[in-house]
C-alpha positions as semicolon CSV with decimal commas, in nm:
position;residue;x (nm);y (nm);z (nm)
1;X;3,711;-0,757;-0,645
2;X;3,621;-0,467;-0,874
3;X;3,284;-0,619;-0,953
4;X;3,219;-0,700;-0,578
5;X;3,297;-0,317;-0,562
6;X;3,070;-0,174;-0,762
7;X;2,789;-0,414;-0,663
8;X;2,798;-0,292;-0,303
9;X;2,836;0,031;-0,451
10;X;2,502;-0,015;-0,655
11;X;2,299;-0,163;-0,372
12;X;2,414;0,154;-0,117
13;X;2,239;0,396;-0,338
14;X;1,928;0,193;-0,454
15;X;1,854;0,153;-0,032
16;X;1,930;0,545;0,027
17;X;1,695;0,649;-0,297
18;X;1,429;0,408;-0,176
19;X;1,440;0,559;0,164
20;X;1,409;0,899;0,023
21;X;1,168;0,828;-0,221
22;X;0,855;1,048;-0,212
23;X;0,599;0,801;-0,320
24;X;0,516;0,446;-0,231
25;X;0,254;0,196;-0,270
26;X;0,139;-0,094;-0,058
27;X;-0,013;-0,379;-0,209
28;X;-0,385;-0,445;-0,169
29;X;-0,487;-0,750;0,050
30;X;-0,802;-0,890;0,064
31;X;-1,027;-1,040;-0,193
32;X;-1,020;-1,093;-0,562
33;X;-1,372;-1,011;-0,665
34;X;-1,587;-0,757;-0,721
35;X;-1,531;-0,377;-0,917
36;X;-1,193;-0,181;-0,854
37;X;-1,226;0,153;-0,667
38;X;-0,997;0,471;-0,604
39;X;-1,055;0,719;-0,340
40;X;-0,833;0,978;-0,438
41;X;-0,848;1,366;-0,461
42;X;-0,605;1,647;-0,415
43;X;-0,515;1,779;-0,110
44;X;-0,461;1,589;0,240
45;X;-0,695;1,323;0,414
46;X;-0,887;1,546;0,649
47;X;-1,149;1,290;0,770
48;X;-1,245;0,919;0,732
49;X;-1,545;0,763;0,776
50;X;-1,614;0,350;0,812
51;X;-1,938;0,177;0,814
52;X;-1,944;-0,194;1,006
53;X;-2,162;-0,437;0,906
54;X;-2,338;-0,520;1,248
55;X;-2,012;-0,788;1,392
56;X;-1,878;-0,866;1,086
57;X;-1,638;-0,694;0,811
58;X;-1,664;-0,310;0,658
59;X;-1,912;-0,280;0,470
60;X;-1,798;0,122;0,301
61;X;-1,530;0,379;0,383
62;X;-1,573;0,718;0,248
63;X;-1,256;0,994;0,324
64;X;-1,216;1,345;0,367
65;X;-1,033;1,574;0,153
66;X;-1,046;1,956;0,263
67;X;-1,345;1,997;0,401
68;X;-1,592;1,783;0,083
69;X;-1,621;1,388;0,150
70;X;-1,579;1,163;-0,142
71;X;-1,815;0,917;-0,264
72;X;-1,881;0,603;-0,037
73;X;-1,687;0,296;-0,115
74;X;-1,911;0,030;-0,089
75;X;-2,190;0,054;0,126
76;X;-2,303;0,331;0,422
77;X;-2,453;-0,013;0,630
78;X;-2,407;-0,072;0,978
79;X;-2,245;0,128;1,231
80;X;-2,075;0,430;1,149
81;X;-1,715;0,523;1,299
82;X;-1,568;0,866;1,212
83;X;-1,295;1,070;1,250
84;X;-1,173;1,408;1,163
85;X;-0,808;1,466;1,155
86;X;-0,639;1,807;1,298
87;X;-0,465;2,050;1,190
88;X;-0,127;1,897;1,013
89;X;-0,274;1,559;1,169
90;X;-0,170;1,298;0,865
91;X;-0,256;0,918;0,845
92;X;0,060;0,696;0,874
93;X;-0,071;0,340;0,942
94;X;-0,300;0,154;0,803
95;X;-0,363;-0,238;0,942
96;X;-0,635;-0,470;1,010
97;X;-0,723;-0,816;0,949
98;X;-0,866;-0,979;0,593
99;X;-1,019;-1,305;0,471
100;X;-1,246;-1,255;0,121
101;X;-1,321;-0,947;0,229
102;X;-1,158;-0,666;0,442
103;X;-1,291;-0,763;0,844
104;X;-1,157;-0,471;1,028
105;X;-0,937;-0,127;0,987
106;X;-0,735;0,097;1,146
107;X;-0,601;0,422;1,083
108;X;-0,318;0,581;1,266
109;X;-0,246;0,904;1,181
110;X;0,102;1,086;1,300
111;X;-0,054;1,217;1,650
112;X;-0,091;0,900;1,807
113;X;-0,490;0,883;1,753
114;X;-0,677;0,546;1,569
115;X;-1,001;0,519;1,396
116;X;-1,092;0,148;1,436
117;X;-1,425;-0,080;1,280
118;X;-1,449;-0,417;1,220
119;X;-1,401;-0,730;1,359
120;X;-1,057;-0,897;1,487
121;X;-1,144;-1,155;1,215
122;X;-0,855;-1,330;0,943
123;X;-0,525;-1,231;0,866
124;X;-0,320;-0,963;0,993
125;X;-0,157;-0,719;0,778
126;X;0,046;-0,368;0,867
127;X;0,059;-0,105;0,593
128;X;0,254;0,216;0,645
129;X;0,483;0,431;0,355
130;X;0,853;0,383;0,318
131;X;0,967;0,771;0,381
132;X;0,891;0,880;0,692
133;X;0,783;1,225;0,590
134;X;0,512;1,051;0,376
135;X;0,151;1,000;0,471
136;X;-0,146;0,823;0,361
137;X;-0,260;1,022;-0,006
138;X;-0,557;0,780;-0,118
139;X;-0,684;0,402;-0,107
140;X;-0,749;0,188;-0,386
141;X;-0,867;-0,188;-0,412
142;X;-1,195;-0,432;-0,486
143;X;-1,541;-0,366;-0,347
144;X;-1,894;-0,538;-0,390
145;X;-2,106;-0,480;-0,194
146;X;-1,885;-0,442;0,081
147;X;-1,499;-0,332;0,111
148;X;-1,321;-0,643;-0,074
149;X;-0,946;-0,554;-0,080
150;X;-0,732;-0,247;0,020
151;X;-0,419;-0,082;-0,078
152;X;-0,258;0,206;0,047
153;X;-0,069;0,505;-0,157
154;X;0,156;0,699;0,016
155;X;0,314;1,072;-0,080
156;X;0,500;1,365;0,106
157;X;0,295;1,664;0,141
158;X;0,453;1,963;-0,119
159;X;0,434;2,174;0,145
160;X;0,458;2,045;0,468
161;X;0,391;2,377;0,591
162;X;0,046;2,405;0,435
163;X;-0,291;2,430;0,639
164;X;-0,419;2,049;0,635
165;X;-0,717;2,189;0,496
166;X;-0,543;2,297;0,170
167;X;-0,550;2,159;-0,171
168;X;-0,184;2,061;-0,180
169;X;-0,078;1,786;-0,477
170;X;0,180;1,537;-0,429
């Protein structure tokens, strides 16, 4: 009974540190070839910006962090979407559909508004951080000449408080 105890015990706490946890990662999906990328600076997301190859899969993302736009991740081809985020606007959600490479995305951010390219083309997937005071920090995957995989890397904000134009580290 004592052991049964301080299992229960055990797995009580490892749920409520998990829930508070600050950080959290969610698995790229997607393809296997091609280099590895990071988009990843300091400060918030302020912006995001997809390029479609004409009805088919992304073809480059490229993100906003204060008001200076990090390189292109894979390719500017295609139609361009874009989308600058408000003021304390944060992305929360990140889904789409996959095959071999990444056919569509769609970020939510905390407002209610979506930045969607792609094509409804593969499997689903739903990516979004375990606190909910977290937000979407930077991306990370597989790209070729297109966007290959995706992953998503979630943080809380050090100061929630801070302009969303700030250079605020998690």
């Amino acid at each position: 009974m004592f052991v049964l105890l301080c299992i229960m015990l055990l797995v009580g706490s490892a749920s409520s540190q998990w829930e508070d946890d600050d950080y959290s990662f969610t698995a790229p999906v997607g393809g296997q070839r091609g280099s590895t990328y990071a988009i990843q600076r300091p400060g918030r997301i302020t912006g995001i910006r997809m390029w479609e190859n004409y009805n088919n899969y992304i073809a480059g993302i490229q993100l906003r962090y204060g008001y200076s736009w990090s390189d292109i991740v894979g390719r500017a081809r295609g139609a361009v979407q874009e989308m600058l985020l408000f003021e304390n606007e944060a992305i929360v959600q990140l889904s789409g559909k996959h095959i071999n490479w990444v056919y569509s995305l769609a970020f939510t951010t905390n407002m209610g508004r979506s930045l969607y390219a792609g094509q409804p083309r593969g499997y689903s997937f739903n990516m979004y951080p375990h606190s909910k005071k977290a937000e979407l920090r930077f991306i990370s995957g597989r790209q070729s000449s297109s966007i290959v995989s995706i992953g998503a890397h979630w943080g809380v904000v050090t100061d929630p408080n801070a302009n969303s134009n700030s250079t605020n580290t998690y």
